[in-house]
N, C-alpha and C positions, 0 to 999 in steps of 0.2 A: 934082489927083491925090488918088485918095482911099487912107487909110489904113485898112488893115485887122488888129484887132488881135484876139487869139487868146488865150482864155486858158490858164491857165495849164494843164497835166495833171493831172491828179487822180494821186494818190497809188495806184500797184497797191495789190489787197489782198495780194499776193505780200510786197510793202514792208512794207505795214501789218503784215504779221502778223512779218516778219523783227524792226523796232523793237520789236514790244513782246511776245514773243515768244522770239526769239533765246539773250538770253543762260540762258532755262528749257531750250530744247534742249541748248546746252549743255553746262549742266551734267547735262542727264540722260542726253548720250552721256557723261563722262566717267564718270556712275557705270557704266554697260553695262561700258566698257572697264574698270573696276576688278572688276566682278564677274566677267566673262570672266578677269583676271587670276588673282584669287578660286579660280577655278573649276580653273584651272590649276593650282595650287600643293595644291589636296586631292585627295589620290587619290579617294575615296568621297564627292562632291560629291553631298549630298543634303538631306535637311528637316532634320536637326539645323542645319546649316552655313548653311540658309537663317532655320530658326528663331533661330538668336546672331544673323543681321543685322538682322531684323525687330524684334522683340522689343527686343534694347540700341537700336538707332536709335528706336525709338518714344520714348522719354522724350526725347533730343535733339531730334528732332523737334516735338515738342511744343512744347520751352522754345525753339524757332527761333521756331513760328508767337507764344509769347507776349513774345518780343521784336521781334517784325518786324511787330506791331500797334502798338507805340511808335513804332519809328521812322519806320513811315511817317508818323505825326501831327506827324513832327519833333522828336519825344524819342529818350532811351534811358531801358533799364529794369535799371538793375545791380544792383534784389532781383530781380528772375526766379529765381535759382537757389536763395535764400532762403527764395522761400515755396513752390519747390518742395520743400526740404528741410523746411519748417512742415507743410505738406499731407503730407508721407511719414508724420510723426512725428504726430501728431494721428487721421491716418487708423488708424496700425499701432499705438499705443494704445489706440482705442477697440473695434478689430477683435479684440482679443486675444479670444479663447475666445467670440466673439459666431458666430452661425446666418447663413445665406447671407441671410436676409433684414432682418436688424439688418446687416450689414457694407452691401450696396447702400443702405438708409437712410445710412451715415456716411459710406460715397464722396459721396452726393449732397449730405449737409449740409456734406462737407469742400471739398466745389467752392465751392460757393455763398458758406461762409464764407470763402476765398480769393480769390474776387471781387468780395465786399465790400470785405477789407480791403485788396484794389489799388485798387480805386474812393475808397479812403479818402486813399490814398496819392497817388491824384491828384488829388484834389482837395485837400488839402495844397497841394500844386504848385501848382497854376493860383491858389490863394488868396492864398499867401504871395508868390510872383511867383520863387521860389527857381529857381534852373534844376535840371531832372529831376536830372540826376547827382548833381547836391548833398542831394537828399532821398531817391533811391531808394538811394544809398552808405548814407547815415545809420540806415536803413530795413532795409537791406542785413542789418547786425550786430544789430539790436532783434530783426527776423526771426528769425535764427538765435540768441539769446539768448533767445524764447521758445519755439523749436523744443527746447531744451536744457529748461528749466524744464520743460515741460511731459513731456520723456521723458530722465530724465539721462543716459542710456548707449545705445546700442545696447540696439532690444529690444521689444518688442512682437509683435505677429502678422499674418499677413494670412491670410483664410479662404481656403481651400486651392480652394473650387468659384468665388469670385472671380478667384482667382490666375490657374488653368484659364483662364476666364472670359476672360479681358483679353489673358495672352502666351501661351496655351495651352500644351500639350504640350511635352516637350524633341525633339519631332521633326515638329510641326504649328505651322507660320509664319503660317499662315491668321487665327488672330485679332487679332491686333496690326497685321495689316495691313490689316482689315476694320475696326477700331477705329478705325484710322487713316484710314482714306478717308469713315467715317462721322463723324468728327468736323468734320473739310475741309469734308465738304459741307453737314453740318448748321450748322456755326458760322462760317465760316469764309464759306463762299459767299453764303451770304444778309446775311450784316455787309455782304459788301463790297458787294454791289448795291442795300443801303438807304441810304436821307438820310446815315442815322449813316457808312456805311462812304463814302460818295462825300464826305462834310465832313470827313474822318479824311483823306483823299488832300488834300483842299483847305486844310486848317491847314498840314498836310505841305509843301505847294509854297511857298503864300505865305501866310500868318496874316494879317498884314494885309488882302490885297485879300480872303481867307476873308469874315473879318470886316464888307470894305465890301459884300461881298454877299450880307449877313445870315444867316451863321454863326456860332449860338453858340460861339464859339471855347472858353469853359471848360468848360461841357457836354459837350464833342465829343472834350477829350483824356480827359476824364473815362471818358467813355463806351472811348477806348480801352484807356483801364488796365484798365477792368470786364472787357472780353474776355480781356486778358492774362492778367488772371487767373482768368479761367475754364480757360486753357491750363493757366497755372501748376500749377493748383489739379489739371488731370488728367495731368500731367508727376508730379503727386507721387503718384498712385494708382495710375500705373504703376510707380513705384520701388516703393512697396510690395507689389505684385503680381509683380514681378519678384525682388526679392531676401527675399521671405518675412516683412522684421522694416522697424523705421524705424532711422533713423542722423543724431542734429543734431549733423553735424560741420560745421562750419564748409569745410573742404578739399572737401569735396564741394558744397557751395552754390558756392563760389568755383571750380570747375573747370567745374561746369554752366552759369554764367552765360559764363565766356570760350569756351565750346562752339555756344552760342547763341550770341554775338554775330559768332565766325567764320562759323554757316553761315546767320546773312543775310548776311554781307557776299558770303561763295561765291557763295549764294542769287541775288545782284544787286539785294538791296533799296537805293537810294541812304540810305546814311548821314546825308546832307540834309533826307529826308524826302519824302515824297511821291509816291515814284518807286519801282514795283518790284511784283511778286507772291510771293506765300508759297510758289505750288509751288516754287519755287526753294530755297529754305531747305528745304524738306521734305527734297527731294532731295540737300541740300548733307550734310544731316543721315547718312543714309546714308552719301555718299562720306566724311565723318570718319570714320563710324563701322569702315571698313573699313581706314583709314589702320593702323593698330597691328596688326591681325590679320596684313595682307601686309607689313609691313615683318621681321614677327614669322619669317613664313616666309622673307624674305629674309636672316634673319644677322643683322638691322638691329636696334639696341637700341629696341623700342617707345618711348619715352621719346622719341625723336625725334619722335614723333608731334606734343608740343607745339610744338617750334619750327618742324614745318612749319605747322602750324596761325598761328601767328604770322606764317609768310613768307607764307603764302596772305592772310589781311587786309592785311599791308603793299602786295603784289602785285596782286590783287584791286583794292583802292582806289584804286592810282594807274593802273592800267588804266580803270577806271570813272570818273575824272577827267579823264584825256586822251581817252575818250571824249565824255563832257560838254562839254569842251573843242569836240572837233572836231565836235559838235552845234550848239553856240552862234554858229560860226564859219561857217557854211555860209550 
């Protein structure tokens, strides 16, 4: 009797695209449904109302995509918020009473010098053998200790044709969100589809077998701090472009990093490493951003906005686990 054996199904792309896919839709119905909400609660729902979501999400956004380059490599990065407040304060210093073409010279030398000194900070890390948190904490307060030296108070300037420039008008959303999709795609899309960004997912999953299959492993986290902080470094040239002056406050470093780290987690980047895409975070980035505004119209003391932010990562994570779980399990 002959046996006849079949194999196995291929995997729909219908499938394919739900697994790795899925949790970006999402979250990008739940922002629809928050903006529809949004939209409901202002009577004159117009470009000003689209410009505040654009515009304040763009800085979160940013410090999402500069921490959800860490964590895919299998780190976290808890100066993100740091050297985004170094990059604010460094930038809105040097900007002060400077010509639209000396201010684009400093934005560009203040990027560059913020992805150096992440790149520095990673490499630290991978040298010393310290685990990220332990050095990027440390790093953390040095950050914002020389974001203070360098500008003691509240103060500084941002040229006003930049300003335009980046969040535009108080009722034109259109730049911030051109800024933003140009950044994605410029920085963001070509990483992930080089050596560097496909060994960045690989350290991410397994560093070991990374490594047995001849991935430089401290190159590679290196090379992902360098991105971060290229985010970093344009998360802080939006604050300056957005609130006019710089600010080395400590409260604000440390609110931007727990902002980031919610909206990868929203995002579905695995905390793990290795696992996940950045439009998510993008997007997660907005629905925070909207969280305060509508609770604002509901009665609701904004303030609450942090411990939903809090219930969302504890919630998030154990959903993403019993997930994984029933992944592993099958």
């Amino acid at each position: 009797m002959t046996t006849v054996t079949t194999a196995p199904e291929p995997t729909s792309r219908a499938a394919r695209f739900r697994q790795q896919n899925g949790w970006v839709v999402g979250v990008a119905v739940l922002l629809l449904v928050m903006i529809l909400v949004r939209y409901t609660q202002v009577e004159n729902f117009g470009g000003f109302e689209l410009r505040a979501l654009t515009a304040g999400s763009l800085m979160l956004a940013l410090l999402a995509l500069a921490q959800g380059v860490v964590v895919i490599s299998g780190g976290i990065n808890l100066a993100v918020g740091a050297l985004m407040v170094l990059a604010n304060c460094v930038s809105a210093w040097l900007m002060e009473d400077a010509s639209f073409g000396a201010s684009i010279a400093v934005a560009l030398g203040t990027v560059v010098g913020i992805a150096l000194l992440s790149g520095l900070m990673g490499w630290v890390i991978t040298v010393s053998g310290l685990p990220d948190i332990v050095v990027t904490l440390a790093l953390h307060f040095a950050f914002v200790g020389l974001a203070l030296l360098i500008l003691g108070g509240p103060g500084g300037a941002a040229n006003p044709e930049l300003s335009r420039l980046i969040v535009g008008g108080f009722s034109n959303p259109w730049p911030s969100l051109l800024w933003l999709t140009v950044i994605f795609c410029l920085v963001w899309i070509p990483f992930r589809r080089s050596r560097a960004g496909i060994a960045t997912y690989a350290i991410g999953s397994d560093r070991q077998a990374a490594f047995l299959a001849g991935v430089v492993v401290r190159r590679t986290r290196v090379q992902a701090y360098v991105v971060s902080g290229v985010f970093a470094g344009l998360a802080g040239l939006v604050t300056t472009a957005l609130l006019g002056s710089g600010s080395p406050q400590e409260s604000i470093a440390l609110g931007a990093l727990l902002g980031s780290v919610a909206a990868v987690v929203l995002g579905g980047v695995a905390l793990s490493g290795g696992r996940g895409q950045l439009l998510g975070p993008v997007l997660a980035a907005f629905v925070l951003t909207l969280i305060p505004p509508i609770l604002l119209s509901m009665g609701i003391n904004p303030n609450v906005a942090v411990l939903l932010e809090g219930l969302v990562i504890i919630g998030v994570v154990m959903l993403g686990g019993l997930l994984e779980l029933r992944r592993r399990t099958r």
